[in-house]
C-alpha positions in Angstrom: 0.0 0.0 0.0 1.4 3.6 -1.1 0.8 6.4 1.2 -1.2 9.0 -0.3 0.8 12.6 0.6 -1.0 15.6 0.0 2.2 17.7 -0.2 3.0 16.1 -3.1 -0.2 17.0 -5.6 0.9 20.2 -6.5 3.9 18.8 -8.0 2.1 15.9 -9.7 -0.4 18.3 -10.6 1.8 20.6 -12.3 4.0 17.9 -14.3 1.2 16.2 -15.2 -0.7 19.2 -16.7 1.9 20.7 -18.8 2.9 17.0 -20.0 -0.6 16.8 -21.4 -1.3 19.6 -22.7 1.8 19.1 -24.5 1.1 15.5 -25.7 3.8 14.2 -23.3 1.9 11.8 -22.2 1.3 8.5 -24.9 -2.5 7.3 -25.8 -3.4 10.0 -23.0 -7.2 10.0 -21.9 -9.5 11.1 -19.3 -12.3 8.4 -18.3 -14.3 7.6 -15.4 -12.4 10.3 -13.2 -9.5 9.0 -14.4 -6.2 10.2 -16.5 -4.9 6.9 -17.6 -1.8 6.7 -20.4 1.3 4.5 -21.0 4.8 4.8 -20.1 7.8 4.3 -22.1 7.6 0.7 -21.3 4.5 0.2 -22.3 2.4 -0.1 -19.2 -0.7 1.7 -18.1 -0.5 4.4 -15.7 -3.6 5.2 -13.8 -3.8 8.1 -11.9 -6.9 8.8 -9.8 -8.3 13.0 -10.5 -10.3 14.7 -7.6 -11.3 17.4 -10.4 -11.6 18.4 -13.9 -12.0 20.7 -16.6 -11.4 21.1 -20.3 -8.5 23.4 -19.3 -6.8 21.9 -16.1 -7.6 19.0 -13.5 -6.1 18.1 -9.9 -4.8 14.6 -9.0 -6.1 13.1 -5.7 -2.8 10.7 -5.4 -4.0 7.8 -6.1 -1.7 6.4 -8.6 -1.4 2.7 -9.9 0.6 1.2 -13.1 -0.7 -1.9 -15.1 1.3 -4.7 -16.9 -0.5 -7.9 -17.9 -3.6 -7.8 -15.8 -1.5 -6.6 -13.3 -2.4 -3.6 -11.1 0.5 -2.0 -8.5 -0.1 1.2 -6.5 3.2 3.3 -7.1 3.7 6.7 -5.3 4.3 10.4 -6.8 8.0 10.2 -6.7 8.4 7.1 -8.3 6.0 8.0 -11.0 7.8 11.8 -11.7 11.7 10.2 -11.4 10.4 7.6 -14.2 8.3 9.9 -16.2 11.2 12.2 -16.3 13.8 9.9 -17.1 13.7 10.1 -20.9 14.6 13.7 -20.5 18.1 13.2 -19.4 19.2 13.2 -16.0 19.9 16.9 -15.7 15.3 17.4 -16.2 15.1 14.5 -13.7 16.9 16.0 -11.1 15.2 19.1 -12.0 12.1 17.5 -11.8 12.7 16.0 -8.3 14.4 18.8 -7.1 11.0 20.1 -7.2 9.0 17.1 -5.6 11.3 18.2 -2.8 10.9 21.7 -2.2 7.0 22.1 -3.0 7.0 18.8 0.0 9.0 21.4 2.4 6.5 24.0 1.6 4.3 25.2 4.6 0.8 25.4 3.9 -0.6 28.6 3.1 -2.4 31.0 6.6 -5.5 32.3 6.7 -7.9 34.0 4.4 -6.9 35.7 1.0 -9.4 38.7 1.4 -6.7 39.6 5.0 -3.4 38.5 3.3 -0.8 41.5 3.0 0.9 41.9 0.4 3.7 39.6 1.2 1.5 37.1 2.7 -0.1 36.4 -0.5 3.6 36.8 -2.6 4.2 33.9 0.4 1.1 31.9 -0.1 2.3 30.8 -3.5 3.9 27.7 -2.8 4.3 25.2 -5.4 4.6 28.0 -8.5 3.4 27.5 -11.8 0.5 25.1 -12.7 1.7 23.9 -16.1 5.7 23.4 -15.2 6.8 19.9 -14.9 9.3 21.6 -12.3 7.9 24.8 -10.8 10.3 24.9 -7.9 14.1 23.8 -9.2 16.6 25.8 -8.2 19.9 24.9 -9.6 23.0 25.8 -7.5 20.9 26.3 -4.1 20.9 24.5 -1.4 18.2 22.7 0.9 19.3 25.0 3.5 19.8 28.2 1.4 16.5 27.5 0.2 14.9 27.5 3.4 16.2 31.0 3.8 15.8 32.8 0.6 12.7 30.5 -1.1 9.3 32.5 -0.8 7.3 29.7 0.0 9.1 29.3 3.4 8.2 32.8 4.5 11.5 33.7 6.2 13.2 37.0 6.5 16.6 37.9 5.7 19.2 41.3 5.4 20.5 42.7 2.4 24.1 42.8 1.8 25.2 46.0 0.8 28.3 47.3 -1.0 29.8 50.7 -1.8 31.0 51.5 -5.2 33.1 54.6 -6.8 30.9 56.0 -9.7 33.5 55.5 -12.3 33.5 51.4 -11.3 29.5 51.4 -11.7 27.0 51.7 -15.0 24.0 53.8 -13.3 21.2 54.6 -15.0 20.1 58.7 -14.9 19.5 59.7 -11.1 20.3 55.7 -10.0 23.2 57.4 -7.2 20.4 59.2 -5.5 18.0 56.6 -5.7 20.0 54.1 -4.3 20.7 56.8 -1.7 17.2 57.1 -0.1 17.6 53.3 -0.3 20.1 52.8 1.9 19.3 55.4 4.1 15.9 53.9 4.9 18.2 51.0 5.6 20.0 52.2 7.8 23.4 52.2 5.6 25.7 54.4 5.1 28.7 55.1 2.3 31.6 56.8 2.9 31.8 60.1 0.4 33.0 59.6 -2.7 31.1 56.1 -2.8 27.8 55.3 -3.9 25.6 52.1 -1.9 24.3 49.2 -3.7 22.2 46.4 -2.4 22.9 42.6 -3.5 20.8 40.1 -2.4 22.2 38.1 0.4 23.1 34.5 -1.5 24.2 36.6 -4.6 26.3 38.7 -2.0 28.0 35.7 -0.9 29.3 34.6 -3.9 30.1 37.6 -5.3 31.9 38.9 -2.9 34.2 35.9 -2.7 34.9 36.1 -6.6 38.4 37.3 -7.8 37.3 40.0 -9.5 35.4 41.7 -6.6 38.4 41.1 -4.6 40.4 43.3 -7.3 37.9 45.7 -6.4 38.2 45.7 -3.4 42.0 45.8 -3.2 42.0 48.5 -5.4 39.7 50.3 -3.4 37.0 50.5 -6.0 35.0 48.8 -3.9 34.0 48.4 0.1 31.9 46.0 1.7 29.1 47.1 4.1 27.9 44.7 5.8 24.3 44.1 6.4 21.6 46.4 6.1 18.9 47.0 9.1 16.3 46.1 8.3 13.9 42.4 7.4 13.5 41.7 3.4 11.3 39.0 2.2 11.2 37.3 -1.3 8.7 38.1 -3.4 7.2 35.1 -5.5 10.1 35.4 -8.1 12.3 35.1 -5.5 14.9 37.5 -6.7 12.7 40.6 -6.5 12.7 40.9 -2.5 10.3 43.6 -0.7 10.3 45.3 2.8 7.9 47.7 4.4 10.1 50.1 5.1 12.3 51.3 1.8 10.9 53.1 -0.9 11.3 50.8 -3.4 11.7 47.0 -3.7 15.0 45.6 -4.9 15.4 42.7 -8.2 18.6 41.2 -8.2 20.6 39.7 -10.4 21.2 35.2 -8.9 23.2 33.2 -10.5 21.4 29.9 -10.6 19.1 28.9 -12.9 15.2 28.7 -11.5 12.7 26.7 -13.5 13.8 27.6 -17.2 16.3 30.2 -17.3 19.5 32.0 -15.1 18.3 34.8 -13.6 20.7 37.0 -14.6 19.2 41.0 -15.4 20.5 42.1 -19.0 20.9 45.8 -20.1 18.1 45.4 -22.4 15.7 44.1 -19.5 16.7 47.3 -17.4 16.2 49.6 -20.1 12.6 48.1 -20.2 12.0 48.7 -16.6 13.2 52.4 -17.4 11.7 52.9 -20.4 8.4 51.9 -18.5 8.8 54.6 -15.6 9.6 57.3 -18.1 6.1 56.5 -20.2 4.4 56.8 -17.0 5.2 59.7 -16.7 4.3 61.2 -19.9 1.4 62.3 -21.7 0.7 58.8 -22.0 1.0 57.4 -18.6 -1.8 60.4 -17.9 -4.0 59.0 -20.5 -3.6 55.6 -19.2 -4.5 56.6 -15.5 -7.4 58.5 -16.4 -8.9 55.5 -18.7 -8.1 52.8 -16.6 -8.3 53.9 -12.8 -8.3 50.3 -11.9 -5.0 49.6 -13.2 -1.7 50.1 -11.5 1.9 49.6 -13.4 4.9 49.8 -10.8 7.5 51.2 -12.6 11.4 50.3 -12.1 12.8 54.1 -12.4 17.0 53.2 -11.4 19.7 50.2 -12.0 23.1 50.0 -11.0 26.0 47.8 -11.8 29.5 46.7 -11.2 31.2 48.1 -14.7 33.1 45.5 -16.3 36.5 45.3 -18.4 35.2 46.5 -21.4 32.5 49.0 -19.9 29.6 47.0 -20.0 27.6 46.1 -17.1 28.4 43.0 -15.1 25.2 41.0 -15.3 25.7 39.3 -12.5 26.0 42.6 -10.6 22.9 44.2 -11.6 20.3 45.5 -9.2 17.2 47.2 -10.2 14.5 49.2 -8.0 10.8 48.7 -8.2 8.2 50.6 -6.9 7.1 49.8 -3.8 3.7 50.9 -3.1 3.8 48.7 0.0 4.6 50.3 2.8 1.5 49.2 5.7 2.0 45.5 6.8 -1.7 45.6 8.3 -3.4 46.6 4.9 -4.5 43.6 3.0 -3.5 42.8 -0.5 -2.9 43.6 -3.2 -3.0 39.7 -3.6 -0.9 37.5 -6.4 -3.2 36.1 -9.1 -1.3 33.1 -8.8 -1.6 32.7 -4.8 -5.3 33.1 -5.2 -5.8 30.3 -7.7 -3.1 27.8 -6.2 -5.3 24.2 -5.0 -4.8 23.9 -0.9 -4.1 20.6 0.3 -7.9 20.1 0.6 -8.0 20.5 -3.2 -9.6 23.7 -2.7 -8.6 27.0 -4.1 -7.8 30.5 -2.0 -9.9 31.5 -4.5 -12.8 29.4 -4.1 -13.1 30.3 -0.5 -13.0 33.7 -1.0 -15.9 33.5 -3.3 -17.5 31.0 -1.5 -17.5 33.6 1.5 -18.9 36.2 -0.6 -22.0 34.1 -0.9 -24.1 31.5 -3.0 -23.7 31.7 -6.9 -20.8 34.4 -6.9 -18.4 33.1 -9.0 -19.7 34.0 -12.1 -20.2 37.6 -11.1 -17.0 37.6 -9.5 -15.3 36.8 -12.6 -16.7 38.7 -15.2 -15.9 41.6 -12.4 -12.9 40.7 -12.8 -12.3 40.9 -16.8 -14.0 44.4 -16.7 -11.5 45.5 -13.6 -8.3 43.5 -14.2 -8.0 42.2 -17.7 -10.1 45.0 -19.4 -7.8 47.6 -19.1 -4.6 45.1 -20.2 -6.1 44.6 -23.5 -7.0 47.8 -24.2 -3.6 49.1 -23.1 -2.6 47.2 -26.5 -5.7 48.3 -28.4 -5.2 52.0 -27.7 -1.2 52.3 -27.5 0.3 49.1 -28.7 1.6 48.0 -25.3 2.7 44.7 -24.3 1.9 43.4 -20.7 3.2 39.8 -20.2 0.7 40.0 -17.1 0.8 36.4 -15.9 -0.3 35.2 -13.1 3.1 35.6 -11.0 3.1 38.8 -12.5 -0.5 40.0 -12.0 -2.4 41.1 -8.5 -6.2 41.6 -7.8 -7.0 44.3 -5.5 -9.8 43.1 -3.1 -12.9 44.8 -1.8 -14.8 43.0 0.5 -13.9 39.9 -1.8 -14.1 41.5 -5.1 -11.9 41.9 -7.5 -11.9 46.2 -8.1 -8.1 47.2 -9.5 -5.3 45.5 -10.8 -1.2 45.5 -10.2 1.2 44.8 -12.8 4.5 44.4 -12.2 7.8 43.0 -13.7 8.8 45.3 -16.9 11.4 42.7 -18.3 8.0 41.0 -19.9 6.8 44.5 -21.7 7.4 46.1 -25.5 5.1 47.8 -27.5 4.0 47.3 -31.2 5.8 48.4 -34.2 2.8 50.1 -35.4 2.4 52.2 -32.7 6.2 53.1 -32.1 6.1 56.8 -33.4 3.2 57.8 -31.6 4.6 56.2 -28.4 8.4 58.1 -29.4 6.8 61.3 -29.6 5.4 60.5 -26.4 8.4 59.2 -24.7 11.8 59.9 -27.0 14.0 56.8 -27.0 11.1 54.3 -25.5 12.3 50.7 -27.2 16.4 51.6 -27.8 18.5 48.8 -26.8 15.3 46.4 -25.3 14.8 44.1 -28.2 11.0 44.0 -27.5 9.2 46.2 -30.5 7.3 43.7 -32.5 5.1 43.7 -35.0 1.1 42.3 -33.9 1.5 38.7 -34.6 4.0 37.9 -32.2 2.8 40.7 -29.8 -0.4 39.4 -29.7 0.8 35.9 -29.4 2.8 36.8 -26.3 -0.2 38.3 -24.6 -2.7 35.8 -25.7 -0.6 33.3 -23.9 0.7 35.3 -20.6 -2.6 37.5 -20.4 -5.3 35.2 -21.6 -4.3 31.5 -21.1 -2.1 31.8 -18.1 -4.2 34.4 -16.4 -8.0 34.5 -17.8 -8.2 30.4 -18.6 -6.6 30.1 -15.3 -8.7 31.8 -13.6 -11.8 30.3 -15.1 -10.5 26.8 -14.5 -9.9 27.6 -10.9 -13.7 28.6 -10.3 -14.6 25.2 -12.4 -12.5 22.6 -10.2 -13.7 24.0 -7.3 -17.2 23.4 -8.5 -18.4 27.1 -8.0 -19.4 27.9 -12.0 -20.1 25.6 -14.9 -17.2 25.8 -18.0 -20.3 26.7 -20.6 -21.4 29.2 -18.5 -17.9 31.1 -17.9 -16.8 30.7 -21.2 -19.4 32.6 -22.5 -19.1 35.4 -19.9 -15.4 35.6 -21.7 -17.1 35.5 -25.2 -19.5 38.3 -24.7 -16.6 39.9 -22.8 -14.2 40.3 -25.6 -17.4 41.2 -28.5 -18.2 44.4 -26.3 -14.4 45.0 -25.9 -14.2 44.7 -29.5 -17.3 46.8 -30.6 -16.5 49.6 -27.8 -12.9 49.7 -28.5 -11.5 53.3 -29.5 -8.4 51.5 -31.0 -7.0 48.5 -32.5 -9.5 45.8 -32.3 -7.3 42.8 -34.0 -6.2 41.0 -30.7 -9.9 41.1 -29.6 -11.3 39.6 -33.2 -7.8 36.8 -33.0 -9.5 36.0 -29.4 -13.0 35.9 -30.6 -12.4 34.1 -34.2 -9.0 32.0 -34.2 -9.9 28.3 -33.7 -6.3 28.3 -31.5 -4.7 30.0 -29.0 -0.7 30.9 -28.5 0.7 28.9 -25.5 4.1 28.4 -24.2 5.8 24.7 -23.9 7.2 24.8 -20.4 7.2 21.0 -20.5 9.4 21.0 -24.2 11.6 24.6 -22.7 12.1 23.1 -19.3 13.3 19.4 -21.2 15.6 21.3 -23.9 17.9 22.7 -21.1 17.8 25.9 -23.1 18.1 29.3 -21.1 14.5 30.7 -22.1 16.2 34.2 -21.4 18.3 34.7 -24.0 17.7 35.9 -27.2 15.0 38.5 -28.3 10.8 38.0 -28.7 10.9 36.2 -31.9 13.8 33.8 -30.7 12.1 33.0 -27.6 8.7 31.5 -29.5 10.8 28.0 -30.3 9.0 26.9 -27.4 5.3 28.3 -28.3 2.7 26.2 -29.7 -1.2 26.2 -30.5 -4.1 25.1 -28.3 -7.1 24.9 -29.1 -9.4 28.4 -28.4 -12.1 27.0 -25.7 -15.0 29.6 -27.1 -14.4 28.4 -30.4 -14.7 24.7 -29.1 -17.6 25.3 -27.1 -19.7 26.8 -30.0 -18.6 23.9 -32.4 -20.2 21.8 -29.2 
């Protein structure tokens, strides 16, 4: 007899999602509450589902493999090491790597409608839903990860250096920034010397490398120490957030975390700039009075260590985020992602939340949220061309009294803007997509936000509401449909993504399960290069209506 552990569904879960809908998974079928398939042997795997949809279903464990008549009960582990075998044993250690951490995870506290902020960046604790390995973290350790991991909800200190200008490549009015900074951590550099942050792991190894220590020798460079004050990891880990700075802090780690290092680029920083400065133009007006429900935080300074040549050390970047986030006892915003997670109970944060609200909720609740979250996304690309990669991680839901009213977009390395739209957007903001590799023209665009904005937010979201039996798939599918026709007949600007949503039999999606097998970095290269790993699905309204 096999032990059914709870802590280990969101891993099965996850690989087993993204492996179907991929067609991983060989003579794959759902029947009798069943997902049942071979292996590369041959046999049949029978793994027991506590919930489905067209879109997404949850394993309850119960997992047996067949040979000849045969029936044996194996448990998750076994099944994940063998499934992820044929990928090499670099994916299968990735793979179980994962299994391990999301098993260490503490379960999630209290309700989502009174999570803070970091609570709900905290509460996400297995990661993606369609990653065979949502939680691999090459080059950390067990016990590093307990430290710096979000999931484990600890608290840590920056380490802080001190840099002379000429040694650093700061964008405009970084030295100041990075002043108030360290002030409000209680750091101070010596004159002469401007203060960077490094995250605490990164700091370690940095610090130790030989070139730092030329720096150092050379007096280019001092170590400060510790800051004063507690940092916590925000869901991506190497964005890290505390109440008391004005900004939160994205570093630069070197090891690699699901697919790719996390290593900033110039071009990435540029985005975050170029981002800040449109927000601040005649533009970034426009947008605030259209959409009041939407907020974009803005990354307005980066600094770096300047290397041999005069480029920025990538491994030495930090960049500053907003951080609107100062009041640990206000609730929320809360992560998309956090509020859609299953519980161990196979129940969503979500589906209590609505559940509270009342009887029959869920419906109303999400078409709120298209109109107050997703609504103003689209049309930023309708009216100006701009790209949000909004996805889930990336995406919060501001909450009143359960309701989804505004939303928080964050992390600019996933913006661009169309090429259609680039002169009115330069005369706007002068310079906006130099250097960032992310103007494109509306096919690819679209694609990118029709997977990272629709099918990892929207068809997540609607899934969520399904499996935990609050709303019926017909009936939330056509709440989207007549969603994007009054978008697309109210529109003041560009109505193609809205008619590609409402008319294309597929939808763009990303291959996790083919990226994360390939071993490539997903990071490098530009827009276009980085859609090896995109493929179709089929478009659920379009299914439906054929039904």
């Amino acid at each position: 007899m096999v032990e059914i552990t709870p802590a280990d569904l969101p891993a099965l879960d996850a690989f087993l999602n993204s492996a179907m809908r991929e067609e991983r998974l060989l003579n794959a079928r759902i029947l009798n509450g069943q997902l049942r398939f071979l292996d590369s042997s041959g046999r049949t795997v029978s793994v027991g589902l506590h919930a489905t949809s067209s879109l997404r279903f949850l394993c309850d464990g119960r997992i047996t493999r067949s040979q000849n008549g045969q029936a044996r009960a194996i448990s998750t582990k076994t099944l994940l090491s063998e499934l992820s075998a044929d990928g090499g044993p670099t994916f299968q250690s990735r793979v179980l790597d994962s299994l391990a951490a999301i098993r260490a995870a503490p379960h999630s506290q209290g309700r989502a409608s009174d999570w803070s902020f970091i609570d709900a960046e905290q509460a996400l604790k297995a990661g993606h839903p369609f990653h065979p390995n949502p939680r691999s973290r090459d080059e950390m350790t067990t016990a590093d990860a307990r430290i710096y991991a979000p999931e484990q909800e600890n608290r840590f200190r920056l380490t802080w250096i001190a840099a002379r200008p000429d040694a650093l490549v700061l964008s405009d009015d970084a030295a100041a920034l990075f002043g108030q900074l360290a002030q409000a951590d209680h750091i101070t550099a010596d004159d002469g010397f401007i203060p960077l942050p490094w995250h605490p792991w990164q700091g370690e190894r940095l610090l130790a490398s030989p070139d730092m220590q030329r720096l150092i020798s050379n007096d280019q460079l001092r170590p400060l120490g510790k800051g004063g004050g507690d940092w916590a990891a925000t869901s991506s880990m190497r964005c890290v957030h505390a109440w008391h700075v004005p900004f939160m802090v994205k570093t630069s780690l070197s090891l690699r975390l699901t697919n790719s290092t996390r290593h900033l680029s110039l071009k990435e920083v540029k985005r975050g700039l170029h981002v800040s400065d449109l927000l601040a133009s005649d533009i970034g007006h426009q947008i605030r009075t259209a959409f009041p429900t939407l907020h974009i935080m803005g990354e307005p300074g980066f600094a770096a260590l300047r290397g041999p040549s005069g480029e920025p050390m990538e491994e030495t970047v930090t960049v500053l985020r907003d951080n609107p986030f100062r009041d640990p006892d206000r609730p929320g915003p809360v992560l998309l992602a956090a509020l859609c997670e299953a519980q161990p109970n196979g129940y969503s944060a979500l589906g209590a939340l609505i559940t509270a609200i009342g009887p029959d909720a869920a419906p109303t609740w999400f078409s709120r949220f298209l109109d107050n979250v997703i609504w103003p996304l689209l049309e930023l690309r309708a009216r100006h061309g701009l790209l949000f990669g909004a996805h889930q991680q990336n995406l919060m839901v501001g909450l009143s009294d359960g309701w989804p009213v505004a939303a928080w977009v964050r992390d600019c390395q996933g913006t661009g803007h169309l090429s259609s739209f680039h002169d009115s957007l330069t005369h706007a903001c002068p310079g906006i997509g130099e250097g960032t590799e992310n103007i494109v023209d509306a096919e690819l665009g679209d694609g990118l936000v029709v997977y990272y904005v629709v099918i990892n937010s929207v068809m997540n979201t609607l899934a969520t509401l399904v499996l935990d039996g609050l709303a019926t798939e017909a009936d939330l599918l056509t709440i989207w449909r007549s969603f994007l026709t009054r978008a697309r007949n109210t529109t003041p600007g560009d109505d193609t993504l809205y008619t590609r949503l409402l008319d294309r039999r597929t939808l763009t999606c990303k291959g996790n399960f083919a990226t994360s097998q390939s071993g490539v970095n997903e990071a490098d290269g530009d827009a276009r290069g980085q859609l090896a790993a995109f493929f179709e699905l089929p478009n659920p309204i379009k299914e439906a209506l054929i039904a």
